[in-house]
N, C-alpha and C positions, 0 to 999 in steps of 0.2 A: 754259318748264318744263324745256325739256331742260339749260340752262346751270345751274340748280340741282339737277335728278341729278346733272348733272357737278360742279358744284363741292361736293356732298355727298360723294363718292364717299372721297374722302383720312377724312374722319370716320366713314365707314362701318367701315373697317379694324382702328378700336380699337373701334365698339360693339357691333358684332356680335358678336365673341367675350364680349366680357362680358356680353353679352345673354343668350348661349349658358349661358354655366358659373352665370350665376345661375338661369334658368330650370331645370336641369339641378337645382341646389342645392335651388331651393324644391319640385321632381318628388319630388326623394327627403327633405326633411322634411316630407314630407307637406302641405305646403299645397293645398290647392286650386287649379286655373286662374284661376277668376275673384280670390279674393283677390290671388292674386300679379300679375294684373295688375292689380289697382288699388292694390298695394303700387308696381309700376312707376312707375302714376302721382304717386303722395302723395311718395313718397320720393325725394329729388332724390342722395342720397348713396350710390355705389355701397358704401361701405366700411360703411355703418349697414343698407344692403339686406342684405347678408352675413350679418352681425351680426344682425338681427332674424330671418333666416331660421335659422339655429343654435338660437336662443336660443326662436323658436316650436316649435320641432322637439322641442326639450327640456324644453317647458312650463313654462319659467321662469315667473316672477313677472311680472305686468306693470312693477311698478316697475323691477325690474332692466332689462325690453327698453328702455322711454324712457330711465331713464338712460345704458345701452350709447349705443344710438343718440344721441341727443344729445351725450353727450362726442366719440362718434366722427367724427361731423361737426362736431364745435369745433374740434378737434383738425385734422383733415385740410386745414381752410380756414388 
């Protein structure tokens, strides 16, 4: 157990901050706790995570968030 803390440790370093500044992001568009963590879970794309938190924040259409999201993670890969 402890040679997988340690060897987690080097990946710790990039996801924690991004962990930070989204959860941070979805605090001030208003999402809810629970939703945004089960956005955490469902959404595997930090750059469409982003993107759907803006775009809920601003009430967009639902068709505009899937497609955002979806291009954005086509795009990114």
């Amino acid at each position: 157990m402890r040679a997988g803390a340690r060897a987690s440790m080097p990946v710790l370093l990039g996801v924690f901050p991004f962990g930070l500044i989204t959860g941070v992001a979805m605090a001030a568009g208003g999402i809810p706790p629970l939703e945004a963590i089960l956005m955490s879970f469902i959404v595997f794309a930090g750059a469409s995570q982003l993107a759907a938190t803006q775009l809920l924040g601003a009430a967009a259409p639902v068709a505009v968030l899937l497609l955002t999201c979806f291009s954005s993670s086509t795009c990114a890969s």
